[in-house]
C-alpha positions as CSV (number, residue, x, y, z in Angstrom):
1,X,0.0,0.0,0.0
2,X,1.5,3.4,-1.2
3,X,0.4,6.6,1.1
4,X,0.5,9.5,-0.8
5,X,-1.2,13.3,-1.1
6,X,-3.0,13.7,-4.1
7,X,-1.7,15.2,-7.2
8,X,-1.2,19.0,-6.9
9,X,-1.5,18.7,-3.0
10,X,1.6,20.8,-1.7
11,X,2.4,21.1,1.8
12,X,5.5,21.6,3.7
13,X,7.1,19.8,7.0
14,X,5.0,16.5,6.6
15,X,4.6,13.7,4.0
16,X,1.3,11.8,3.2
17,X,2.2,8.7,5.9
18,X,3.0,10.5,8.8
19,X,-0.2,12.9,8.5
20,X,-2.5,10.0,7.6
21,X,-1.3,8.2,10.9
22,X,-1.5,11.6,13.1
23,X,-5.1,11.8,11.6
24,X,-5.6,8.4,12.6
25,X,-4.7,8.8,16.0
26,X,-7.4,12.3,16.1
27,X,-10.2,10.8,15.2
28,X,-9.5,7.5,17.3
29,X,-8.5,9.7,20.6
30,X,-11.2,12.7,19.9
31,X,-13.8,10.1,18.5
32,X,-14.2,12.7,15.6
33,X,-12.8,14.0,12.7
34,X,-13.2,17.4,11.8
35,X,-11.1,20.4,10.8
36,X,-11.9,22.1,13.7
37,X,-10.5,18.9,15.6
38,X,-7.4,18.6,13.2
39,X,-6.6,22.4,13.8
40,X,-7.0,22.2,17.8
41,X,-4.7,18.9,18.4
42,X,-2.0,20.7,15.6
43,X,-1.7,24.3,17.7
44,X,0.9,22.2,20.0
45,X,4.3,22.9,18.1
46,X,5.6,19.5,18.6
47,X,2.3,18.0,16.8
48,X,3.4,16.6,13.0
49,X,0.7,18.6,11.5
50,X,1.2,21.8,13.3
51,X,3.6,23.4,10.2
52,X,1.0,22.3,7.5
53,X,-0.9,25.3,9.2
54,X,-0.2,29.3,9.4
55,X,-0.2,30.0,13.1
56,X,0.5,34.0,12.4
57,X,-2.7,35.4,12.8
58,X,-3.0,38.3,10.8
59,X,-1.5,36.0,7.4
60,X,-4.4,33.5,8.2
61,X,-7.3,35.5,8.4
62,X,-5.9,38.0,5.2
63,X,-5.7,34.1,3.5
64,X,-9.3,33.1,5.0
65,X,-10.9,36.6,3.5
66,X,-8.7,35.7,0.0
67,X,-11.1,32.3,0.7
68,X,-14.5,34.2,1.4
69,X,-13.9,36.3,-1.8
70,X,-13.3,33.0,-3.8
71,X,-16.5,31.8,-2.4
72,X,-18.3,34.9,-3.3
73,X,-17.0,35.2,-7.0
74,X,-17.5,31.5,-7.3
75,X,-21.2,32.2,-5.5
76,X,-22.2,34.8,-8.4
77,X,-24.7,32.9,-11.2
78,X,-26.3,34.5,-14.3
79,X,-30.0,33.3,-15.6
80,X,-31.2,33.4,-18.9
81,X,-34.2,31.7,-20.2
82,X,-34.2,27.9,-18.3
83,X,-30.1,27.8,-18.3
84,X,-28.3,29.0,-15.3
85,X,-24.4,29.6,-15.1
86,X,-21.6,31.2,-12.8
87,X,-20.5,34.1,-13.8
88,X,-16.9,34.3,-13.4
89,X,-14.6,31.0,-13.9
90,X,-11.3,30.8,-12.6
91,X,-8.4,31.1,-15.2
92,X,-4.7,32.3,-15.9
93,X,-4.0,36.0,-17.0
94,X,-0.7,37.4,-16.9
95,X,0.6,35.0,-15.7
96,X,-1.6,34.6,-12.5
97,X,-5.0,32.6,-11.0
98,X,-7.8,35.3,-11.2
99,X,-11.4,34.7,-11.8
100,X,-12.7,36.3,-15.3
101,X,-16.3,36.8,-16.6
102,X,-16.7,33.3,-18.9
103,X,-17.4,35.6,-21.5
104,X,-13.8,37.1,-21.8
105,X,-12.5,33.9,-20.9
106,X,-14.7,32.2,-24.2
107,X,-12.5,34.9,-26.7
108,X,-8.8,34.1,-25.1
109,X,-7.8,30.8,-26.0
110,X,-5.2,30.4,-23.4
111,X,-7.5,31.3,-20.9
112,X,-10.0,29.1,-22.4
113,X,-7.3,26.3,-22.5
114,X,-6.8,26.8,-18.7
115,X,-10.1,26.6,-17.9
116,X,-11.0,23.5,-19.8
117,X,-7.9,21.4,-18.2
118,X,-9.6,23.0,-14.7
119,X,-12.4,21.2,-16.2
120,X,-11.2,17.9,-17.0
121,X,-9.1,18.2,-13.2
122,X,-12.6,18.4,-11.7
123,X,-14.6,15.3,-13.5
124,X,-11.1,13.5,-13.1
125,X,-11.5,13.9,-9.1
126,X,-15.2,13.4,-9.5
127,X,-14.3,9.9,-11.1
128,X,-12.0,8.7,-8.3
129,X,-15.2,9.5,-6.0
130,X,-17.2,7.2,-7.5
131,X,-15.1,4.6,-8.0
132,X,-13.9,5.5,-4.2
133,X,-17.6,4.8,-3.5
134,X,-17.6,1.9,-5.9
135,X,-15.5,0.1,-3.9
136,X,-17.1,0.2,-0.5
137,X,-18.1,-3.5,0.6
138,X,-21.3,-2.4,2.4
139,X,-22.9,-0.5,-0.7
140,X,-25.7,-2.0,-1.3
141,X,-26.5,-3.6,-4.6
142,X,-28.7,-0.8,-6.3
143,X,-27.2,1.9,-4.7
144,X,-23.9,0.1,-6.5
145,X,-26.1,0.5,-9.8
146,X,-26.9,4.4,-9.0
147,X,-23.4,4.7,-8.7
148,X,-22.0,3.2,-11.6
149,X,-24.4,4.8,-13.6
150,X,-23.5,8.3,-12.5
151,X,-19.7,7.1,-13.1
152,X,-20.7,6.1,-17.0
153,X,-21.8,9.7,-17.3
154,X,-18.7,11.2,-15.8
155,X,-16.8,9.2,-17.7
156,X,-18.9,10.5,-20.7
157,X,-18.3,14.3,-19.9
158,X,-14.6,13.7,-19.4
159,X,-14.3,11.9,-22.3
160,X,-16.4,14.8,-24.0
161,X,-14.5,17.8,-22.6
162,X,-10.7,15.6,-23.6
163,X,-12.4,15.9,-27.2
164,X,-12.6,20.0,-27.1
């Protein structure tokens, strides 16, 4: 068995083993697992998951608002007739992650680009959760179905969007 973090995952002063066994250890001592758990048993400096976190104050809550203005862009939808969309898609320009109204991002082809492999990242992760959930033993036989099902269809859109 091979522990790793998932591709794109970067973190600094732990590797996948160590945190998976210190998460382990959290949810068996504090009969829980949740990131406000996680974050209270890492405060103590000699805790292996204590540098995956920023303990400076005023850098975490500048990076939580950067997170809250994500979730607000991301938030932001457009109606017209029946079909419903976001408004602004996160892309590359000049050389950096900012979110862009689709329609600029429609007329750039390297924005576009960006986008679409953001796109194919997505129903790729949405693939490994259904064949995650696949592969749990206790499923039960047409909840398997349901699942596989909705795995055809991902597997349909990824395929789709590869073809773009």
């Amino acid at each position: 068995m091979i522990i790793k973090f998932i591709n794109g995952y970067r973190v600094s002063g732990v590797d996948a083993p160590t945190a998976k066994k210190e998460l382990d250890r959290i949810r068996r001592e504090r009969g829980k697992l949740t990131p406000a758990v996680i974050v209270d048993e890492a405060r103590s400096k000699s805790n292996p998951l204590h540098s995956v976190f920023e303990w400076d104050n005023s850098v975490a809550a500048q990076k939580f608002r950067e997170n809250q203005a994500g979730t607000l862009t991301r938030s932001i939808v457009i109606k017209e007739a029946e079909i419903e969309r976001r408004e602004y898609v996160l892309t590359i320009k000049d050389d950096e992650r900012q979110y862009m109204p689709i329609d600029l991002v429609l007329q750039d082809t390297e924005m576009w680009e960006y986008s679409l492999k953001r796109l194919q990242s997505q129903l790729n992760g949405m693939q490994k959760s259904v064949n995650e959930l696949t592969d749990a033993k206790q499923m039960p036989a047409a909840t398997k179905r349901k699942v596989k099902q909705l795995a055809k269809h991902i597997t349909n859109a990824a395929n789709l969007a590869a073809s773009v």
